[in-house]
C-alpha positions as a LaTeX table, in Angstrom:
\begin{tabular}{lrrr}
\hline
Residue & $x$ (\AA) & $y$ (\AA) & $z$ (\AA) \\
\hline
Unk1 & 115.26 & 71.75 & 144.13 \\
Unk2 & 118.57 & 71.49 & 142.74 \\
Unk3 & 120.74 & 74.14 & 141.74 \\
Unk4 & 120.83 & 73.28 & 138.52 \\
Unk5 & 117.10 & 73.20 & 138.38 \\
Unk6 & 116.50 & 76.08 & 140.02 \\
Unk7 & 119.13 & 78.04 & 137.37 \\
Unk8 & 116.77 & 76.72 & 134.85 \\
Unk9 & 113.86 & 77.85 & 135.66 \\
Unk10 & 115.30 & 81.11 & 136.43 \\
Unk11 & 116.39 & 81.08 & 132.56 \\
Unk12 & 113.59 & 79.47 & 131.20 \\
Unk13 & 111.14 & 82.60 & 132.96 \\
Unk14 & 113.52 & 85.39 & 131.68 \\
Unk15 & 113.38 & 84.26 & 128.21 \\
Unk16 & 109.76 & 83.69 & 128.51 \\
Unk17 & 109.43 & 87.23 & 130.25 \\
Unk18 & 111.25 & 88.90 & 127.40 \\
Unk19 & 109.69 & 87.21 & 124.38 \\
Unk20 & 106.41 & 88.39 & 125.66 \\
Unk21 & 107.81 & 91.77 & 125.78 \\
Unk22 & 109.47 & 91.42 & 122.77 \\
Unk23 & 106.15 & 90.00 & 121.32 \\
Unk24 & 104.18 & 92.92 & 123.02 \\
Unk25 & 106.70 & 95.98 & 121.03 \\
Unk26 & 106.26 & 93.88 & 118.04 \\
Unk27 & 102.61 & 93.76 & 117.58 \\
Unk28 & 101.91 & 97.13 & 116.36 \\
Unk29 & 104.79 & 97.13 & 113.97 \\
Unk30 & 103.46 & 93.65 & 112.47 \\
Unk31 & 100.12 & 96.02 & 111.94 \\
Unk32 & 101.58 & 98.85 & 110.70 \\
Unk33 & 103.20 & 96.26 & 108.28 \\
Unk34 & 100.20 & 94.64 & 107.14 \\
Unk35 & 97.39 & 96.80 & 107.57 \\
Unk36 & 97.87 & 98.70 & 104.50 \\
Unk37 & 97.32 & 95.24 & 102.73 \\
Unk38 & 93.69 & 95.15 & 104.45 \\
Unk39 & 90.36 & 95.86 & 103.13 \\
Unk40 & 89.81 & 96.49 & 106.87 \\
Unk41 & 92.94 & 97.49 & 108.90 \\
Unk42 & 91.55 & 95.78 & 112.27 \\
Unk43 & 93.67 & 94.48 & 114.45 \\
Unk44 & 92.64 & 90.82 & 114.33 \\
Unk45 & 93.05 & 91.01 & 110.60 \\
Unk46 & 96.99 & 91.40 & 110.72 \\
Unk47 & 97.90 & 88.91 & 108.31 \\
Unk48 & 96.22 & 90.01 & 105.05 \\
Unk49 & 92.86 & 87.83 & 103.84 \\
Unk50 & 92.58 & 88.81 & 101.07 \\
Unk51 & 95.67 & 90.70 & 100.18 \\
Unk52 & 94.80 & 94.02 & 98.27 \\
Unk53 & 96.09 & 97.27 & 96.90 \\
Unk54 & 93.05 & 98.80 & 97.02 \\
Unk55 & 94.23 & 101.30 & 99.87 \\
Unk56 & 97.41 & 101.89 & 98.01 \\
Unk57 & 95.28 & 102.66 & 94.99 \\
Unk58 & 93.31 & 105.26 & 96.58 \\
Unk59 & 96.48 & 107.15 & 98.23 \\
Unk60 & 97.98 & 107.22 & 95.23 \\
Unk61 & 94.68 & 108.87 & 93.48 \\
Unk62 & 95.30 & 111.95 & 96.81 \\
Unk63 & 97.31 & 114.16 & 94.42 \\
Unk64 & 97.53 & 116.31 & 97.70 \\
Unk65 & 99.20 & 113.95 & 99.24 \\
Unk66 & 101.39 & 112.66 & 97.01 \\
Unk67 & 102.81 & 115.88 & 95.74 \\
Unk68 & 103.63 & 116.22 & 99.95 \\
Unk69 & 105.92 & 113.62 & 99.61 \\
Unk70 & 107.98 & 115.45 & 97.03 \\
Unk71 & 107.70 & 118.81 & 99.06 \\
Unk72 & 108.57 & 116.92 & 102.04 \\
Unk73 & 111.30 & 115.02 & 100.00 \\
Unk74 & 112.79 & 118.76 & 98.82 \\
Unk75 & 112.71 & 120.44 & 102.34 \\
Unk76 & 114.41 & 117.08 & 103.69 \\
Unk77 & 117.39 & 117.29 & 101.38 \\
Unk78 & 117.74 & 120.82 & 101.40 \\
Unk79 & 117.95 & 121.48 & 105.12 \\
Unk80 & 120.11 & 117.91 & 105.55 \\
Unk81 & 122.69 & 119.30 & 103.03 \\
Unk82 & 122.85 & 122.56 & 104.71 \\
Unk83 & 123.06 & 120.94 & 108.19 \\
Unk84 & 125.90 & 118.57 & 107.11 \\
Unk85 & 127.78 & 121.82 & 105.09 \\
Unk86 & 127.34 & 124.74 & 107.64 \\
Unk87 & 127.88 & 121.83 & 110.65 \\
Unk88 & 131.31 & 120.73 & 109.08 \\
Unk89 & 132.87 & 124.26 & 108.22 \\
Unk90 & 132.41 & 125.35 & 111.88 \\
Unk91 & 133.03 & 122.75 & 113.89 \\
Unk92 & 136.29 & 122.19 & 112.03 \\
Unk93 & 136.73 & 125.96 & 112.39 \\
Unk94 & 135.65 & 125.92 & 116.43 \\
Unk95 & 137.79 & 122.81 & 117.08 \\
Unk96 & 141.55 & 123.84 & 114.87 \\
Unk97 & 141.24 & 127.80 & 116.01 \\
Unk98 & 143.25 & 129.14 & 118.88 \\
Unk99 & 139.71 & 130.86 & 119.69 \\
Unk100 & 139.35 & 131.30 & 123.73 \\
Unk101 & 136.31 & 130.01 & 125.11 \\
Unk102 & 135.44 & 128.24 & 121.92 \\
Unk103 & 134.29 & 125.17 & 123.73 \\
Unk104 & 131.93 & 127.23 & 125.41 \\
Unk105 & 130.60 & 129.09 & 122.42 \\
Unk106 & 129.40 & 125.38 & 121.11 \\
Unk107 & 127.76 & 124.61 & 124.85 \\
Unk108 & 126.00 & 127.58 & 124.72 \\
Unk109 & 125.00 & 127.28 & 121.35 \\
Unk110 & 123.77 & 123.89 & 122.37 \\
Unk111 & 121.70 & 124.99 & 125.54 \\
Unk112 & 119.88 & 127.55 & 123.66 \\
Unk113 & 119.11 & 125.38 & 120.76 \\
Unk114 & 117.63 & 122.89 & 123.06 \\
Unk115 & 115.64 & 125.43 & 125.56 \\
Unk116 & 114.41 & 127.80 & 122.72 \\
Unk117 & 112.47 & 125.30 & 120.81 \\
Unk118 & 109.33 & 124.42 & 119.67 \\
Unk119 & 105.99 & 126.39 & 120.02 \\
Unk120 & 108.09 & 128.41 & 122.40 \\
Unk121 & 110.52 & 130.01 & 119.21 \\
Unk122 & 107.99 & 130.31 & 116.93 \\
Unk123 & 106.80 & 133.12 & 117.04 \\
Unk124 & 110.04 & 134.99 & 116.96 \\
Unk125 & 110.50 & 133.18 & 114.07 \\
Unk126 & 107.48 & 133.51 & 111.87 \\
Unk127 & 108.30 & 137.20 & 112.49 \\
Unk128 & 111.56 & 136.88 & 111.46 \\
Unk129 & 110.66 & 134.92 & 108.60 \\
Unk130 & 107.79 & 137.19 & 107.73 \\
Unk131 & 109.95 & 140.45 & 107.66 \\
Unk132 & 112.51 & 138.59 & 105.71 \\
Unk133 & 109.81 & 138.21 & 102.47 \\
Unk134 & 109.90 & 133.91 & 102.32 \\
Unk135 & 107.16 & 133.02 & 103.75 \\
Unk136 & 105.59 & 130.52 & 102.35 \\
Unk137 & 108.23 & 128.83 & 100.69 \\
Unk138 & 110.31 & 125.97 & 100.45 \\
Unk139 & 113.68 & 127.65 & 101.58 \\
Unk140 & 112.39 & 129.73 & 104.49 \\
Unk141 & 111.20 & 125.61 & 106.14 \\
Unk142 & 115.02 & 124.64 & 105.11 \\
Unk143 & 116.63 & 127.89 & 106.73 \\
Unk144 & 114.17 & 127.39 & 109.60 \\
Unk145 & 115.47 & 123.60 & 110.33 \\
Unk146 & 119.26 & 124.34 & 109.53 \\
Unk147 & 119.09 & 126.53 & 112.07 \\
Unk148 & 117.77 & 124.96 & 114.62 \\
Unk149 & 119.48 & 121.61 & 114.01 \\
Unk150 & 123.08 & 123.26 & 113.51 \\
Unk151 & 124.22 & 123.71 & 116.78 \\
Unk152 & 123.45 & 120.04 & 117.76 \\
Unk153 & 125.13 & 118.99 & 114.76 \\
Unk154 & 128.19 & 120.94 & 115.51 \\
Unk155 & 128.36 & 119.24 & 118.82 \\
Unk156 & 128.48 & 116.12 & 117.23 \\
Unk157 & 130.98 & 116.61 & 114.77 \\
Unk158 & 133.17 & 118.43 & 117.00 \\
Unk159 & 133.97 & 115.07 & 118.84 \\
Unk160 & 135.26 & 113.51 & 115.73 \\
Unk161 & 137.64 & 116.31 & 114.67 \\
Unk162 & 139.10 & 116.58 & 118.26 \\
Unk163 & 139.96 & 112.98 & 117.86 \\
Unk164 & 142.22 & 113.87 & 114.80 \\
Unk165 & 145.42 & 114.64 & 115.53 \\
Unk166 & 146.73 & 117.91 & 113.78 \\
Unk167 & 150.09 & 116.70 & 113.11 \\
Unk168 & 147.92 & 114.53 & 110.22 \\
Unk169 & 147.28 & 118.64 & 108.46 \\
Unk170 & 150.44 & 119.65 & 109.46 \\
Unk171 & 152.45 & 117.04 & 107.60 \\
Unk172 & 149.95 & 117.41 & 104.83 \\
Unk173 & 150.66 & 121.37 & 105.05 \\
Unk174 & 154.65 & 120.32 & 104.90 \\
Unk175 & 154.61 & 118.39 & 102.23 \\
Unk176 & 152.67 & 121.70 & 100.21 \\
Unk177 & 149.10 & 121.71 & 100.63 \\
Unk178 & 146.98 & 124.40 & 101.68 \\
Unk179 & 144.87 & 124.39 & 104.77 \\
Unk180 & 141.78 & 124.25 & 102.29 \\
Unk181 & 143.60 & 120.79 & 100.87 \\
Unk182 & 144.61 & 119.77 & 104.70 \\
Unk183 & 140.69 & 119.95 & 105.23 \\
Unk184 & 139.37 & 117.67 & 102.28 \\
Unk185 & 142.34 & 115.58 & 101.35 \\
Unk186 & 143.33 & 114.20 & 105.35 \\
Unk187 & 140.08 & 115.53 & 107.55 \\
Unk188 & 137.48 & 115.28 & 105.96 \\
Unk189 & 137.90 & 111.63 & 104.85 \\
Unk190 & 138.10 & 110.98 & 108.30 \\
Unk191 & 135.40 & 112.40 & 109.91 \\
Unk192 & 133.06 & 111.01 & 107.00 \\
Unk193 & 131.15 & 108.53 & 109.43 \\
Unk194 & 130.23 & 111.93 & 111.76 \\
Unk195 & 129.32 & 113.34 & 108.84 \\
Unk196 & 126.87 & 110.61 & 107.64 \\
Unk197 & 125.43 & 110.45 & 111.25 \\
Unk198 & 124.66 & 114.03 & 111.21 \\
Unk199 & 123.28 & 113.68 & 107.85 \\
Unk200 & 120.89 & 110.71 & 108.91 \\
Unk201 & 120.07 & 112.58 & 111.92 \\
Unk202 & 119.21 & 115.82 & 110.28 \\
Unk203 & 117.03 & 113.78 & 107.34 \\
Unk204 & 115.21 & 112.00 & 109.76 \\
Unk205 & 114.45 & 115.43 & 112.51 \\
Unk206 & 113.46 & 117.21 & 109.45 \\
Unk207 & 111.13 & 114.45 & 107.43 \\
Unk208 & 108.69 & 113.91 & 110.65 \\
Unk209 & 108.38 & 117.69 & 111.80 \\
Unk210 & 105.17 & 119.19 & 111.73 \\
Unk211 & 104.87 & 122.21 & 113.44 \\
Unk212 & 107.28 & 124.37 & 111.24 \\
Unk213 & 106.03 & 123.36 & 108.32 \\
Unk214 & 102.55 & 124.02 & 109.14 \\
Unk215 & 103.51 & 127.51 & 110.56 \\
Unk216 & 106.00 & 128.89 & 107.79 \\
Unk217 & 103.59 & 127.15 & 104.59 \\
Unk218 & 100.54 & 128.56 & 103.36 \\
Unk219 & 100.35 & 126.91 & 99.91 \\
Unk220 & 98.53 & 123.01 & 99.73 \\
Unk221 & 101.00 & 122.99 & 96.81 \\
Unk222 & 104.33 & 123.55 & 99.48 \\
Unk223 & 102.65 & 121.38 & 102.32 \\
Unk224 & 105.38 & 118.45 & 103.34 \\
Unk225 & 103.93 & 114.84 & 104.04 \\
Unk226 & 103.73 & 115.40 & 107.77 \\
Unk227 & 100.88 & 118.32 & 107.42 \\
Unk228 & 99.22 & 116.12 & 104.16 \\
Unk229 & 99.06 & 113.33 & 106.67 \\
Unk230 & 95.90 & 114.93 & 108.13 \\
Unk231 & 94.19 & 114.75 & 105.07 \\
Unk232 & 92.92 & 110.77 & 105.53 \\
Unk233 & 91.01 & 112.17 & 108.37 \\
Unk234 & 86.99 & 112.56 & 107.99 \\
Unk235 & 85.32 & 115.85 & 108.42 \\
Unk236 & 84.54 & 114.76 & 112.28 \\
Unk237 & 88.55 & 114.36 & 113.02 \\
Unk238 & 88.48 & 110.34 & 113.03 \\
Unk239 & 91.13 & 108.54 & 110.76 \\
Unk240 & 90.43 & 106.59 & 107.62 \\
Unk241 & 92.78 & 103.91 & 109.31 \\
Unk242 & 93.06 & 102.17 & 106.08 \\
Unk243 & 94.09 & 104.68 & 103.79 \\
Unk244 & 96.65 & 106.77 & 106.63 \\
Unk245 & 97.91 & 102.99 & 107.10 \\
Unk246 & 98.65 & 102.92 & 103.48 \\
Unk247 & 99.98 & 106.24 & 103.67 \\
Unk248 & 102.55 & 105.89 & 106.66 \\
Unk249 & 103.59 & 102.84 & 105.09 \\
Unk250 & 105.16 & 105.43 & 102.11 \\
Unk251 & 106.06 & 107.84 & 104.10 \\
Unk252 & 108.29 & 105.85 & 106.44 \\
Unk253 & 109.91 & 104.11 & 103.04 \\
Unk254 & 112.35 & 107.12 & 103.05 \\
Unk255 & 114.03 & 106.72 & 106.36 \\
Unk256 & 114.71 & 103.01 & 105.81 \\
Unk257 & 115.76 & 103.08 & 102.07 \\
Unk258 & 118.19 & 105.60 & 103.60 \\
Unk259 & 119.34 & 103.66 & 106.81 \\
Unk260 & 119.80 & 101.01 & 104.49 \\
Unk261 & 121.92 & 102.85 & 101.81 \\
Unk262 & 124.10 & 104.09 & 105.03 \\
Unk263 & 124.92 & 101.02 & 106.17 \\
Unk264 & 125.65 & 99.19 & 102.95 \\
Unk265 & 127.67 & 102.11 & 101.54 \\
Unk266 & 129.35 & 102.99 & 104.67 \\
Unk267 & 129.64 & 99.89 & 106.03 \\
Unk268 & 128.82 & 100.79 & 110.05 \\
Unk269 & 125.49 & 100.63 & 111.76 \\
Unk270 & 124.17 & 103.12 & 114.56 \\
Unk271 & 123.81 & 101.25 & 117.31 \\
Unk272 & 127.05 & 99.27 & 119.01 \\
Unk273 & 129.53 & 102.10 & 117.99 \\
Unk274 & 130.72 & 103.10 & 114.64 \\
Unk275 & 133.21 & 101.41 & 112.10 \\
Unk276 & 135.13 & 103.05 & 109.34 \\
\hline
\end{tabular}
């Protein structure tokens, strides 16, 4: 066998190898994409035959459900906009003060964020949150998210103000703006991609949570998507696979319509590094 030959073959197997793995990953997203178009949402039917909105219609006849989408939709925006706010003002703070130890105030920050977590903090915090007299709304799920998510988003932006050089403020502070006019008129344009990644990130942690939500909320009324979910589930705990196949279908449309408003407005995708 020639060496030639033998580099074909060796080609010719990868790419065979890796479309069946690519084929493999791809499978259940070609369901997920078609299912809700199915009178039956069985695995051999993937391609719609018929195509129908009948499971569409019935989601959208859930009230419950629906209103979760808007409750899941206000949480979402109100803990992103915190997280992106709160995130910004103190990492620009941590990163231009002559604070000592300040890079070690954001580590810590960051281990204890990512230790204390989950089931494990939520107790403490339903107490908290209890005491406080908002339980059982909207803003103590927001508060309850910024929180958690701030110190990861400080990290984050942190990296992208280091990387601006402060004679870009102090020529900006020369010429006779204030420190407040440094920060929005020369930083903040710059750091706007960091920004936009924490605010994707932040959107995304908070839209798929379910275990805050569920805690903090009492109310049907308050319930995000990601607790409603559960409601296209018979009495004996089995999925309706039809109608929660319908339903994911909406309530993944969020995340893409904004990955795809961030990349056409901004211009720089997340994967491969970032563009300006």
């Amino acid at each position: 066998m020639t060496d030639h030959l033998r580099q074909f073959l060796g080609r010719a197997g990868f790419a065979f190898f890796t479309a069946l793995i690519g084929a493999i990953f791809a499978l259940p997203l070609v369901w997920f994409l078609f299912a809700p178009f199915n009178s039956r949402a069985e695995l051999g039917l993937a391609i719609p035959e018929p195509f129908s909105l009948s499971n569409f219609r019935q989601v959208l006849e859930n009230s419950f459900a629906i209103r979760a989408l808007g409750n899941s939709l206000i949480q979402s925006v109100g803990g992103t906009l915190l997280v992106a706010l709160a995130a910004t003002l103190a990492s620009y703070a941590l990163s231009r003060s002559p604070l000592p130890g300040k890079r070690a105030v954001t580590y810590v920050l960051l281990l204890f964020s990512s230790v204390v977590s989950g089931s494990a903090a939520m107790v403490p915090i339903f107490l908290m949150i209890t005491r406080a007299g908002i339980i059982d709304t909207h803003l103590s799920v927001i508060l309850v998210f910024a929180g958690g998510l701030l110190p990861t988003a400080m990290f984050i932006l942190r990296d992208f103000i280091d990387g601006i050089p402060r004679s870009y403020e102090e020529s900006a502070m020369v010429a006779g703006a204030s420190p407040v006019q440094a920060f929005f008129d020369v930083a903040l344009p710059v750091i706007r991609p960091g920004v936009v990644v924490v605010v994707v990130w932040a959107f995304v942690n908070i839209w798929g949570s379910f275990l805050i939500p569920f805690i903090l909320l009492r109310s049907a009324e308050k319930m995000p998507a990601s607790v409603a979910i559960y409601s296209f589930y018979s009495e004996a705990g089995t999925p309706i696979v039809t109608l929660l196949a319908a339903y994911a279908l909406l309530y993944s449309l969020p995340v893409v319509l904004l990955y795809l408003f961030v990349s056409w407005k901004f211009g720089f995708r997340f994967f491969g590094g970032i563009k300006a």
